[in-house]
C-alpha positions as CSV (number, residue, x, y, z in Angstrom):
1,X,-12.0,-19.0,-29.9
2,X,-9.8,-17.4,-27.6
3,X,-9.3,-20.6,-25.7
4,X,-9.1,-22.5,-29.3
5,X,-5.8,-20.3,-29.8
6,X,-4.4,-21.0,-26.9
7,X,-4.2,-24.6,-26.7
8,X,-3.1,-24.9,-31.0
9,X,-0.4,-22.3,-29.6
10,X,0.9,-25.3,-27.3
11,X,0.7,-28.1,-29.9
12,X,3.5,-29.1,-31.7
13,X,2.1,-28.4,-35.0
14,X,1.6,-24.3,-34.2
15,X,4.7,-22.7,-36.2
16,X,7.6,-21.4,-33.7
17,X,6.7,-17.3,-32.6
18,X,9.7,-14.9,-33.8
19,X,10.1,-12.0,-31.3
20,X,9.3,-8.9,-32.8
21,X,12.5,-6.7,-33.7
22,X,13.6,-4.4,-30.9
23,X,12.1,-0.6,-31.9
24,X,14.6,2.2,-32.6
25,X,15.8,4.4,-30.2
26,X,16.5,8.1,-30.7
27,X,16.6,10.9,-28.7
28,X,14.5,14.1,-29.1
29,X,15.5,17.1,-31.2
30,X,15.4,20.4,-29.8
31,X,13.1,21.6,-32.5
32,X,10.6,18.9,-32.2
33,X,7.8,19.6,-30.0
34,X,5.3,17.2,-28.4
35,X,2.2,16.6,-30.2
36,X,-0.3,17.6,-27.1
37,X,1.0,19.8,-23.8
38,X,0.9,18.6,-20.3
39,X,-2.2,20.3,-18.9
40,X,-4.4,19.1,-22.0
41,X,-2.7,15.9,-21.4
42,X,-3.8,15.6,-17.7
43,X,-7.1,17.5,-18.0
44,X,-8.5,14.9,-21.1
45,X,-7.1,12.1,-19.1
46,X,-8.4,13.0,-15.9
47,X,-12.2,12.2,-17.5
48,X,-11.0,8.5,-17.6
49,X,-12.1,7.2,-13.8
50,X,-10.2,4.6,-12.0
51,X,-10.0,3.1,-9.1
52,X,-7.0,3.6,-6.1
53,X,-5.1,0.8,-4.9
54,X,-1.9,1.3,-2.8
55,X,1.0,-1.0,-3.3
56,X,3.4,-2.6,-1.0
57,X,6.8,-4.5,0.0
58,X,8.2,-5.8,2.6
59,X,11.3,-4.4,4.1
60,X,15.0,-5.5,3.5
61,X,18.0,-5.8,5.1
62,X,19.8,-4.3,2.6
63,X,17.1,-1.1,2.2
64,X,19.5,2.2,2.8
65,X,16.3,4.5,2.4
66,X,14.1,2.4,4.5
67,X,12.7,5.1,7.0
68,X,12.6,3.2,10.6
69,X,9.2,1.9,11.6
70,X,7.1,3.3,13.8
71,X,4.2,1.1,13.2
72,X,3.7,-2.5,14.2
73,X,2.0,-4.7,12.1
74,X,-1.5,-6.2,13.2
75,X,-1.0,-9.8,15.0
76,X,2.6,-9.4,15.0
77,X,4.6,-9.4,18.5
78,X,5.7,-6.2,19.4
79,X,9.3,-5.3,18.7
80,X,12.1,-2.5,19.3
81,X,11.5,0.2,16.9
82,X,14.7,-0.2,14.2
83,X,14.7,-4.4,14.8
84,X,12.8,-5.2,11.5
85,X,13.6,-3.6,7.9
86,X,10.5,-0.6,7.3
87,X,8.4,-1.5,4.8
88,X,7.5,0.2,1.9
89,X,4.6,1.5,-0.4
90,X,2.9,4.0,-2.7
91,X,-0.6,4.9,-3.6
92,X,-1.5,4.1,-7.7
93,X,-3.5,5.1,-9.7
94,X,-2.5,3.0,-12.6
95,X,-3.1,-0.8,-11.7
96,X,-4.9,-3.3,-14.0
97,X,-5.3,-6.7,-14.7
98,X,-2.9,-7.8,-17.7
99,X,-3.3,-11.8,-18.3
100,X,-5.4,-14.6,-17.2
101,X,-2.9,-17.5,-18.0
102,X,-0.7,-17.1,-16.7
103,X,-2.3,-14.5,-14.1
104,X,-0.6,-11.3,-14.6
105,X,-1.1,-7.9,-13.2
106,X,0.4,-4.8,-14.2
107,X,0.8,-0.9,-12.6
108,X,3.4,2.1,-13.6
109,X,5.2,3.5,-11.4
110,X,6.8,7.1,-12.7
111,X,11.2,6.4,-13.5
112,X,11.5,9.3,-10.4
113,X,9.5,7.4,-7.6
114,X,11.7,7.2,-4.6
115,X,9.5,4.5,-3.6
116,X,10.2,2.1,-6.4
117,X,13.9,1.3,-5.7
118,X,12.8,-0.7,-2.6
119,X,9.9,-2.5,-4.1
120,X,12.6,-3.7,-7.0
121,X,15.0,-4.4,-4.2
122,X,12.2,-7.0,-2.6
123,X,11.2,-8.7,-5.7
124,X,7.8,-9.0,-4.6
125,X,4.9,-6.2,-3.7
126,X,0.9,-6.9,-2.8
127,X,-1.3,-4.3,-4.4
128,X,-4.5,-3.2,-1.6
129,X,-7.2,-2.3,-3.4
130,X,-8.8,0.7,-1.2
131,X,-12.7,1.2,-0.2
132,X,-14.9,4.5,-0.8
133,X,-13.9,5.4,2.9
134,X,-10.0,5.0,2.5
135,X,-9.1,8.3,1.0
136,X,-7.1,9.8,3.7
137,X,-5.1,6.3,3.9
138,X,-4.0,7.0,-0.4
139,X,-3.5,10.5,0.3
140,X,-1.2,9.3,3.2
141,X,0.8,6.9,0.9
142,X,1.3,9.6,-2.0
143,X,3.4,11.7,-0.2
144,X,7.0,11.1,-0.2
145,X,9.1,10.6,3.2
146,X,8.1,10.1,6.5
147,X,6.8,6.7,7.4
148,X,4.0,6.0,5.7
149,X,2.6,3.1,7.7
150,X,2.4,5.1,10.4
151,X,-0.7,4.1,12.7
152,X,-1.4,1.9,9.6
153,X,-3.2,-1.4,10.6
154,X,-1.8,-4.3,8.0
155,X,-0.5,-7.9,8.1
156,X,1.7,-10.1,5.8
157,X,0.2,-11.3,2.4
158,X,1.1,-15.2,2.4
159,X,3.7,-15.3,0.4
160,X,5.3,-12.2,-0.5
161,X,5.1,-11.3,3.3
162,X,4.5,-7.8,2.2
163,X,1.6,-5.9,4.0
164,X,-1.9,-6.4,3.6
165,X,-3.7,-3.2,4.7
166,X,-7.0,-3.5,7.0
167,X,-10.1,-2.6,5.4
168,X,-9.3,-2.6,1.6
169,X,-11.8,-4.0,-0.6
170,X,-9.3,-6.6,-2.0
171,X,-5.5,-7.4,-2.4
172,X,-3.2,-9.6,-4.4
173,X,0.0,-11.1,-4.0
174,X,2.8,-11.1,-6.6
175,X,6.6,-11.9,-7.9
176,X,7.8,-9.1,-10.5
177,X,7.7,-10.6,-13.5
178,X,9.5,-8.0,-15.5
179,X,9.7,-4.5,-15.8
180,X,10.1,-2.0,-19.1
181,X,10.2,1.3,-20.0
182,X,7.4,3.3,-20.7
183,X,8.2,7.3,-20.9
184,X,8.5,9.1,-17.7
185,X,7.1,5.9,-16.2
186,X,8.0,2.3,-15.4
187,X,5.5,-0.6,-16.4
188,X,5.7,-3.2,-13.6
189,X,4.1,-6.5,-14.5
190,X,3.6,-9.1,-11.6
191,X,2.9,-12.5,-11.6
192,X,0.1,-13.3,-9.2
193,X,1.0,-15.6,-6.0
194,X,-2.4,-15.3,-4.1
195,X,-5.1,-13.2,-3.6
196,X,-8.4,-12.5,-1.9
197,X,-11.1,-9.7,-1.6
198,X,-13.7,-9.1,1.2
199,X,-17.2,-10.0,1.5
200,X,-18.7,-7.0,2.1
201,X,-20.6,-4.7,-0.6
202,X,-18.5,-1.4,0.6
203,X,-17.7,0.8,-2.8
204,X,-14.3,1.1,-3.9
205,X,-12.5,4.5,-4.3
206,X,-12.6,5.8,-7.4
207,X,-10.4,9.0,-8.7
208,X,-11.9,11.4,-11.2
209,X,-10.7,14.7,-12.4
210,X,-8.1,14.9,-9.7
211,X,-10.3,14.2,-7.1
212,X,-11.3,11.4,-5.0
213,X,-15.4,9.9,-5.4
214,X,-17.9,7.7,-4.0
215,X,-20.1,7.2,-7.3
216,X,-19.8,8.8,-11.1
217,X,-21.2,11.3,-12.2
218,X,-25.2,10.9,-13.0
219,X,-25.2,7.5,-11.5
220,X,-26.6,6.7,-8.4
């Protein structure tokens, strides 16, 4: 059915699709309060479990917050530290798959991230979906600062050239397709370029109630 809809959508006999109007904007009173609080907020959340994936770019010339590298990228000849623009990344928790055609992925990134700015600057990222046994690597990638790739093994993803890290479970390659608000957060949307995902049967990460696990709760 699904399929059926799509292809009458192309013909030249589906009606023309009017864009919905734009919602109104307002800012929030001072006596208006929000419906739930934070900590319930987080502590019902936190029962949904997701996986961790860490998301990268490539450097830029043009990057001024680009930290200088200290890691060398797998395969790659060796180099004088400062020669090539520090890429850049962040661990997320928030990553899914959005649309099969076109092939769209999509993760949030909060309006604050430091992190952000460069990805936006490259136009491209490669999300790295991490294994059961990567959760020092995410923790590494959450904080903000220093040089995150640091002793990090990665290559380039083929064509957003931005790193792949060793040992995740699976990565893709993507343009930014657009980008809107969302609350505190930014809603990134990628089109997908390439991707690929190892043969292995190794378990993903998964994060639940604020901490990292192997399997859920009750299962085996």
């Amino acid at each position: 059915m699904a399929a059926a809809a799509v292809r009458y959508l192309r013909s030249a006999d589906a009606p023309p699709v009017e864009a919905l109007p734009r919602p109104a904007l307002r800012c929030v009173g001072e006596d208006e309060r929000a419906p739930v609080g934070q900590a319930d907020f987080r502590r019902v959340l936190g029962n949904f479990a997701t996986g961790v994936a860490v998301v990268t770019a490539p450097g830029t010339t043009d990057d001024p917050q680009a930290p200088v590298p200290t890691a060398t990228p797998a395969a790659a000849p060796v180099s004088a530290p400062g020669s090539a623009p520090a890429p850049a990344g962040f661990a997320c928790q928030s990553f899914s798959a959005l649309s099969l055609d076109p092939p769209l992925v999509a993760f949030m990134v909060g309006r604050t991230s430091t992190t952000w700015p460069r990805i936006a600057r490259a136009g491209v990222f490669c999300v790295n979906v991490l294994s059961a046994g990567q959760g020092e690597l995410c923790r590494a990638f959450a904080v903000s600062g220093a040089d995150k790739f640091a002793g990090v093994t990665y290559d380039a993803a083929p064509v957003s050239g931005a790193p792949r890290l060793a040992g995740a479970l699976a990565w893709i390659d993507c343009t930014i397709h657009a980008v809107h608000t969302g609350g505190d957060h930014l809603i990134v949307v990628g089109r997908v370029d390439a991707l690929g995902a190892t043969d292995g049967d190794e378990a993903p990460l998964l994060f639940h109630k604020g901490r990292f696990i192997q399997t859920l709760p009750g299962l085996p």
